[in-house]
N, C-alpha and C positions, 0 to 999 in steps of 0.2 A: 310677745311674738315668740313663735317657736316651732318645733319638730316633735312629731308621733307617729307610730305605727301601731297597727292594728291589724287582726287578720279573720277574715273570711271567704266563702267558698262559693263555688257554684261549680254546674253542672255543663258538659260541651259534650251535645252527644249524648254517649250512656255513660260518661266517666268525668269523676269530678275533679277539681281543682282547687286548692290552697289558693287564695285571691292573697297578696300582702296587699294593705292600704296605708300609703303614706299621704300627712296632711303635714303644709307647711304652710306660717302666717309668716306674712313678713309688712313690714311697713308700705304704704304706697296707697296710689288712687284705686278705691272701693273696687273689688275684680273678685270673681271668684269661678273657679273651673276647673276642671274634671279630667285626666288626660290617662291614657290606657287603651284607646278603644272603647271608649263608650258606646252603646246605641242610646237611643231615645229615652228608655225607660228610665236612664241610667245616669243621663245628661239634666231629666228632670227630677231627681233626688236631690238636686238644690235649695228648690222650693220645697220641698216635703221636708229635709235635713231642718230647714230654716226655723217654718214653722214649728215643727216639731219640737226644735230647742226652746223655741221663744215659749210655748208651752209648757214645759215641761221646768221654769223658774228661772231659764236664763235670757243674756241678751241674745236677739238674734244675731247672725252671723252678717247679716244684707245691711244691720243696723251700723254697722263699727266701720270706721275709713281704714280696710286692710285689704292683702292681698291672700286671697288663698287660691292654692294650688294641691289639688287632691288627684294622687298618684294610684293607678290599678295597677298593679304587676303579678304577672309577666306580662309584659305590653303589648307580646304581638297575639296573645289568646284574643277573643271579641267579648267585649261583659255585656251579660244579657240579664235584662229581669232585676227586681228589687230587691234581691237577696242584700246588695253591700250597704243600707241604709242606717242600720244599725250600727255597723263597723265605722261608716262616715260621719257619726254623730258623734260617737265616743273618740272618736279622729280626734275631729276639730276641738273639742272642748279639751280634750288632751292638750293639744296644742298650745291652745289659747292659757294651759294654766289655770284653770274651772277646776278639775278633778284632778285625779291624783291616783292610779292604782298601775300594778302591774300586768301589760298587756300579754306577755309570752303566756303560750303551752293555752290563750283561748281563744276560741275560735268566734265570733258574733253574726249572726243571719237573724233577714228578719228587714221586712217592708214596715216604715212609718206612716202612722198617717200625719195629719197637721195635728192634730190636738195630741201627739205626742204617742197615740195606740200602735202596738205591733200588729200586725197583722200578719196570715198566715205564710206560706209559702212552697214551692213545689219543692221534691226531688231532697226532702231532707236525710232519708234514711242512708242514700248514698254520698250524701257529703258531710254526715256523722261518719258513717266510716271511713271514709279518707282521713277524715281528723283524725281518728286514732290512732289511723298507720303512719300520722306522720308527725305523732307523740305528742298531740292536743290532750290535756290534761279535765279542761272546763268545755263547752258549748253553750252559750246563750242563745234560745231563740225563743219564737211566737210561742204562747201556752199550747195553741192550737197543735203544734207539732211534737210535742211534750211526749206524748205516748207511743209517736212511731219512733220518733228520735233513741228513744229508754230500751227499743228492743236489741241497740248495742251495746255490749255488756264493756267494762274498762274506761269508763270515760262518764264523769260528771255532764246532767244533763240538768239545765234552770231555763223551764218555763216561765216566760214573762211575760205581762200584759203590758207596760206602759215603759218608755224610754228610762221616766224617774225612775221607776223601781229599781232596773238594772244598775243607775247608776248611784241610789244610795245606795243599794247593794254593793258597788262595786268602791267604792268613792272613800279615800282613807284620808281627808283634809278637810271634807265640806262635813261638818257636822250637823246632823241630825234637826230638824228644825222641832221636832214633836220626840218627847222620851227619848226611846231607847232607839236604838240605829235596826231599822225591820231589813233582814235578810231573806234571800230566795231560797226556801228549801228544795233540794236536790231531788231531781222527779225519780223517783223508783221505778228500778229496772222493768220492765212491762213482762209478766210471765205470759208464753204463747200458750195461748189454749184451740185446741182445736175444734170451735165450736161445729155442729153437728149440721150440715147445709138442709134444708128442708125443701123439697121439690115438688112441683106441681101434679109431675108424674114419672112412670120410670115405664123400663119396658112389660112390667107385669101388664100394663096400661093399654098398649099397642095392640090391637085383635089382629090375629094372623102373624102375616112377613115374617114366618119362622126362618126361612132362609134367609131374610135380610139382617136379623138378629143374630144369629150365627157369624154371616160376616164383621158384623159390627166387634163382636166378642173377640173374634181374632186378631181384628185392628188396634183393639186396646190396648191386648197381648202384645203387638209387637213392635204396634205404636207404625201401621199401616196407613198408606191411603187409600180413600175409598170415596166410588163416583157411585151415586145411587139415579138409578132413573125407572120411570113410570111415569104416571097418566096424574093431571093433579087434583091432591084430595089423599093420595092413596097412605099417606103418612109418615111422608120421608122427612119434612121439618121434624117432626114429634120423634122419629126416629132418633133425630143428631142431637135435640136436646135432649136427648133419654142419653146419650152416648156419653156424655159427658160425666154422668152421674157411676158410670163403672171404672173409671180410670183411678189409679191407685193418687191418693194425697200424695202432695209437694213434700219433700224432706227438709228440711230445717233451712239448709243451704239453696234449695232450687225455692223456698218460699222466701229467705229475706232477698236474691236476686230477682226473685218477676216484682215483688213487689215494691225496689228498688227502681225499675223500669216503670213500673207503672207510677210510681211518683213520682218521678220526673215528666212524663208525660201529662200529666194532672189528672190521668182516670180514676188515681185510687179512691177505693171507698170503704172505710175504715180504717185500720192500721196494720194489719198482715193478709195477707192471699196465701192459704194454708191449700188450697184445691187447683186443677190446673185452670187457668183462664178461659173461658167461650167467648170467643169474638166472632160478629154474624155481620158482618159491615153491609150493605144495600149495594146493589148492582150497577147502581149508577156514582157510585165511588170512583174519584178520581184513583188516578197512577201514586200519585206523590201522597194521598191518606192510604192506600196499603201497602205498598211498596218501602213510603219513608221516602225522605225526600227534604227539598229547597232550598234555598240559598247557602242555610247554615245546618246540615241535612240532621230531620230529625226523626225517630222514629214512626212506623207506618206498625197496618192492624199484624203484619206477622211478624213486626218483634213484639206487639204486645200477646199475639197468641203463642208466644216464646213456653215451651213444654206445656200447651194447651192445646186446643183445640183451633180450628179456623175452617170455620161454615160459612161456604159461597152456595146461598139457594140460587136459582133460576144461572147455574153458573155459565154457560154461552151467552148470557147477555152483560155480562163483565166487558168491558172495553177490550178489545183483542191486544193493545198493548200492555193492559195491567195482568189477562190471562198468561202472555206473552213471559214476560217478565217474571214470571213466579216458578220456572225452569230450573235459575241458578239456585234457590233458595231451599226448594225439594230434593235439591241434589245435594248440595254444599252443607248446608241444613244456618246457611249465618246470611247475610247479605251488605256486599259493600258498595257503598254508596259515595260516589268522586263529584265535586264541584269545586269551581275556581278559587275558590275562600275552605277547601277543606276537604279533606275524605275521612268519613266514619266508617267501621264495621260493626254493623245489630246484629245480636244473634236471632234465629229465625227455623229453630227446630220446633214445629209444630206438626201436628197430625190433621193433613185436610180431608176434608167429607165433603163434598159438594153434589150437588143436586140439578137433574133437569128433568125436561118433559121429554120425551120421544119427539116432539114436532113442535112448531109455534104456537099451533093448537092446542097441543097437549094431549089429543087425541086418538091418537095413531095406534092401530092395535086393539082398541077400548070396542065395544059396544055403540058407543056414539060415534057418531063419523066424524072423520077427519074431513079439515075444509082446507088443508093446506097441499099447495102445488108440489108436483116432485122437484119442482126447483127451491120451492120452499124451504124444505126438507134437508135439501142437498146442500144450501146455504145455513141454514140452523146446524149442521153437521160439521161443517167446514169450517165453524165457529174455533173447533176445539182440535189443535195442531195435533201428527204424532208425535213432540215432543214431550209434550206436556199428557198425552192420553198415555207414552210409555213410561212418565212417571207413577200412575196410580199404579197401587198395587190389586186391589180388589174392586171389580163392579158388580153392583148388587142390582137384581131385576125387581120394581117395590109395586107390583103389578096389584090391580083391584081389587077388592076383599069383596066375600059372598056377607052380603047384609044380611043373612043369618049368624055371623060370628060377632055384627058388630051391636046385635041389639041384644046378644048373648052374657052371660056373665062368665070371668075370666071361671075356666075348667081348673077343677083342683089342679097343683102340682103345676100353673104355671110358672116358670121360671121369673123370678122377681133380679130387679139389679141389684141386689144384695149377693144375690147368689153368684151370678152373674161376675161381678169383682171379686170375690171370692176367689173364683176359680182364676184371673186376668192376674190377682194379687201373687196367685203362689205360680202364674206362669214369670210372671215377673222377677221373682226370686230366684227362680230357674237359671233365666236371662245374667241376672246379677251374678249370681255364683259361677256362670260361665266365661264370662267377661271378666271378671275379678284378676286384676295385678293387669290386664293387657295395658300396653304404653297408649300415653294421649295419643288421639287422631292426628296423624301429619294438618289437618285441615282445621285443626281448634285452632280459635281464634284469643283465645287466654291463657294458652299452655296445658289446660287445667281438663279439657272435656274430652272425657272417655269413653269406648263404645258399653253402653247404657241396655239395648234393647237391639232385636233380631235385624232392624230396617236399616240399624246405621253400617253393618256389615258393606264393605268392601268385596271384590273379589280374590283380594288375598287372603279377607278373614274366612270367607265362605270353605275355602279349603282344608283352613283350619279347624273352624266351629260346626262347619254343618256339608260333614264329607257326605257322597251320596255309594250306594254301594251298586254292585255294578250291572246288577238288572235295573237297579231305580233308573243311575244313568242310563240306560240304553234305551229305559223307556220314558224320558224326559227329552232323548234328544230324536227321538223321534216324534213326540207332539211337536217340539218345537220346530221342527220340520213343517209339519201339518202346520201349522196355525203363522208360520214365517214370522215367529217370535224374534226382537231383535237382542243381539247382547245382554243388555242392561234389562230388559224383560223376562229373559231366561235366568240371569242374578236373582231378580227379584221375587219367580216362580221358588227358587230354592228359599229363599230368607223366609217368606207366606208359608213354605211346608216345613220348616223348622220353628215355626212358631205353634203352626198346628200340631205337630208333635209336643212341643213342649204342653202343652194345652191336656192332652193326653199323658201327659206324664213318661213320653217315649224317650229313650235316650237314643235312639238312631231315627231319622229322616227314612222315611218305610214309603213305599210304592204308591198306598191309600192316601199317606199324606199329597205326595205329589198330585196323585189326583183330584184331590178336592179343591188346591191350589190354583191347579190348571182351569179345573170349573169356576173361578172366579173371575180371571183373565179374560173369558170371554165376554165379550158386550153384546147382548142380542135385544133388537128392537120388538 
C-alpha cells in the first residue's frame, strides 16, 4: 500500500496544462476511482489502465482486494480525452511497489489500449511545450507523436509503443527478464524542412479576370478582404484556390502556432503547417463548427484558418447567424467565446474571400436569363448585412469570359503565381520594416501580436503610417461623399491604397492609389 505521483498534460481550449496525477492504495473492500473532474473518457481509463497492466506482466489492479483513489489536479480544470492513461499506469504500479524510478522533471501522455499498445493522441506539440516552460526535463509518449513532439528543441523526447517498454525503460528494481535492460532512444530533434507544396493550378491557369487577379494580388499584400461575384462557372473557386498559392510561407513561430492549433483540433496532417491554412467549410455548416463553440468551447474553421485563408463559396447561403457572427472576428481579428463551464479566446486573424452569384439563379446580367423575381433578388441581397458588406475591403466583378480565351493557350508573358508572390513577398517586407518596434495591439490577445500588415492598422496608426497629402485628402473625402462611405469604410479605403502603393514600391499614398481603391469598393451587379 502506498502513495505516487506522476505528471501529465492536456490541452482546455488552445492552452495546455500540467495534469499532476496522484495514486493512493490503501487497504479495504475492492474500489477504485477516479476524482478531478473526470468526463467519460477518463472515468473509463479503469478498464483500459487494468487491462493494460495485466498485459503487460503484472497483476491487474481489479484483481487485488484494495482501495485505489486516483487524484487529477487541479481539480476544478475538466479532464478530457485519453492523454492521462499512461501517467495512471505508471501511478498505480508506483504505488503498489512494482517499479521503482524517479517521477519529477517527466511528463507521460499517451492512450492504452488493453493489450498494453500506446496509442496516438491529439494536441501534442502544444503540451510539449508547456513541459518545457515548466522545466520537464523527459516526455514519454505514443511513437506516433515522436516527430511532432521533436520539433521542440530543450527537452528529451521517447517514442513508445507498448506500456512495458516505457517501464523497463524506466524501472530501476524490476530487472530485466531477457539480457541486457533494452532502453528508449531519445527521438531526434525533427529538422523543419520546408517542403515545396505542389498545386493543381495557379493563376497563370485562370483565362482572363485580369481585373479579378489584380485584386486578389493586393489582398495578399495586405492580407484584405475580398467578396468576389458573378455568374456561375466564371472561375471564382479556381480563383481562391489560386490565391492561396501567392501568400508569403508561415515563419518558424506563426508555423509551430497553427500547427499547434491544428493538433489540438485533430486536423493535422503531418507534422508541421509551413504554408498559411485553406479552409472552405460548406454552406450548410453549422454556428458552433466555424464560429467554435460548446459546452467546453472549442475551436471553429476561423481559428483554424488562423494567418490563412477562409473561403465561404455560395457565401449568402451561410446561415444568417453564422454570417452574423463573423463581424467581431474581422474586426478584432481573435474571438471570445463565453459559456457556463468557461470562456476561451481563439485567435482568428484570417483573410476572407468569399463568393456569390448575382441572383439565386445565378443569372442576372448573363446572356442567359434570369428566372428570378425582384423579390428574389431583394431577399438574396438582404442576405448579406452592411455590417458585415463594410468589413470587406475589395469586391471584385468575376463576369463571363469570351470562349475564345478559354480554348486559347495562356499568351506569352502571362503572369504566373510565382511571380505574382514575388512582388506580395517584397510588399510584405515593406509592411514589416514599417511596423518594425511599434508596441503590441491594445487588442492582442497574448501580449505578444503586433501590427504585421496594412489591414490591421487602426485609425491612430493610419495617421501615423499612411498620412494622406492634402489633395489626395480633399479628393478622398469627396468620393466619400459621393458613394456615403461609412467611417470604418473610409479607414479601410486608405489601408487598400497604402498597400497598393507599397505594391509599387511608393513611399507616399498618391491620388492614383486612392483611386484604384475607391474602384474596388464599389459592388456593381
Amino acid at each position: 500500500m502506498g502513495f505516487s505521483k506522476c505528471y501529465s498534460a492536456q490541452a482546455v481550449g488552445l492552452n495546455a496544462h500540467i495534469v499532476c496525477v496522484e495514486v493512493d492504495i490503501s487497504k479495504g473492500l475492492a474500489s477504485f476511482s477516479i476524482v478531478g473532474l473526470p468526463d467519460k473518457s477518463v472515468d473509463e481509463s479503469k478498464d483500459r489502465i487494468s487491462a493494460a497492466i495485466k498485459n503487460s506482466g503484472f497483476k491487474s489492479p481489479k484483481a487485488k482486494n484494495q482501495k485505489i483513489i486516483i487524484s487529477l489536479t487541479p481539480a476544478h480544470i475538466k479532464k478530457e480525452g485519453t492523454n492521462f492513461d499512461l501517467a495512471m499506469a505508471l501511478g498505480y504500479l508506483l504505488a503498489g511497489g512494482e517499479i521503482k524510478f524517479d517521477s519529477s522533471k517527466k511528463i507521460f501522455l499517451g492512450e492504452l489500449g488493453l493489450n498494453g499498445e500506446l496509442r496516438t493522441i491529439r494536441g501534442t506539440l502544444p503540451l510539449v511545450k508547456k513541459a518545457k516552460e515548466r522545466g520537464a526535463k523527459e516526455v514519454f509518449l505514443p511513437f506516433g507523436n515522436a516527430d511532432e513532439a521533436s520539433m521542440i528543441s530543450g527537452i528529451n523526447v521517447y517514442g513508445c509503443k507498448t506500456l512495458a517498454e516505457v517501464i523497463e525503460h524506466l524501472n530501476v528494481i524490476r530487472p530485466p527478464e531477457n539480457g541486457a535492460k533494452q532502453e528508449i532512444p531519445v527521438h531526434q530533434t525533427k529538422e523543419i524542412h520546408r517542403e515545396k507544396v505542389i498545386r493543381d493550378y495557379g493563376f497563370e491557369d485562370v483565362r482572363g479576370q485580369e481585373t479579378a487577379k489584380r485584386g486578389l494580388e493586393i489582398a495578399a499584400a495586405g492580407r484584405h478582404n475580398v467578396l468576389m461575384f458573378g455568374p456561375p462557372g466564371t472561375g471564382k473557386t479556381m480563383l481562391a484556390r489560386a490565391f492561396s498559392q501567392i501568400l508569403p510561407s508561415l515563419s518558424l513561430e506563426e508555423a509551430l502556432e497553427i500547427t499547434g492549433i491544428h493538433s489540438i483540433a485533430g486536423t493535422l496532417k503531418g507534422s508541421l503547417i509551413t504554408e498559411p491554412p485553406f479552409r472552405a467549410p460548406h454552406h450548410t455548416s453549422s454556428y458552433v463548427s466555424i464560429i467554435g463553440g460548446g459546452a467546453f468551447p472549442k475551436p471553429g474553421e476561423i481559428t483554424l484558418a488562423h494567418r490563412g485563408v477562409l473561403f465561404t463559396d455560395e457565401f449568402p447561403e451561410f446561415e444568417k447567424r453564422v454570417l452574423e457572427s463573423l463581424r467581431e472576428p474581422l474586426e478584432e481579428k481573435f474571438v471570445s467565446i463565453s459559456r457556463a463551464k468557461g470562456t476561451e479566446v481563439f485567435p482568428a486573424n484570417f483573410i476572407l474571400v468569399a463568393a456569390m452569384n448575382p441572383c439565386p439563379c445565378g443569372h442576372k446580367g448573363t446572356k442567359k436569363e434570369c428566372i428570378c423575381s425582384a423579390g428574389d433578388i431583394y431577399k438574396y441581397e438582404r442576405k448579406l448585412s452592411g455590417p458585415i458588406m463594410d468589413r470587406i475591403d475589395i469586391f471584385l466583378n468575376v463576369a463571363e469570359v469570351d470562349y475564345k480565351k478559354l480554348s486559347d493557350k495562356a499568351p506569352e508573358g502571362t503572369d504566373t503565381s510565382e511571380n505574382i508572390r514575388n512582388r506580395v513577398l517584397k510588399a510584405r517586407k515593406i509592411q514589416e520594416k514599417r511596423f518594425e518596434g511599434n508596441p503590441p495591439s491594445p487588442k492582442a490577445t497574448d501580449g505578444r501580436r503586433r501590427i504585421s500588415t496594412n489591414s490591421e492598422m487602426n485609425a491612430k496608426d493610419l495617421e501615423k503610417f499612411a498620412p494622406l497629402g492634402e489633395k489626395e485628402k480633399n479628393m478622398l473625402n469627396a468620393a466619400a461623399t459621393r458613394m456615403s462611405l461609412s467611417p470604418r469604410a473610409y479607414h479601410r479605403i486608405i489601408k487598400l491604397a497604402r498597400t497598393i502603393a507599397d505594391l509599387e514600391g511608393s513611399e507616399n499614398i498618391q491620388e492614383k492609389h486612392l483611386l484604384e481603391a475607391l474602384g474596388y469598393r464599389e459592388k456593381k451587379n
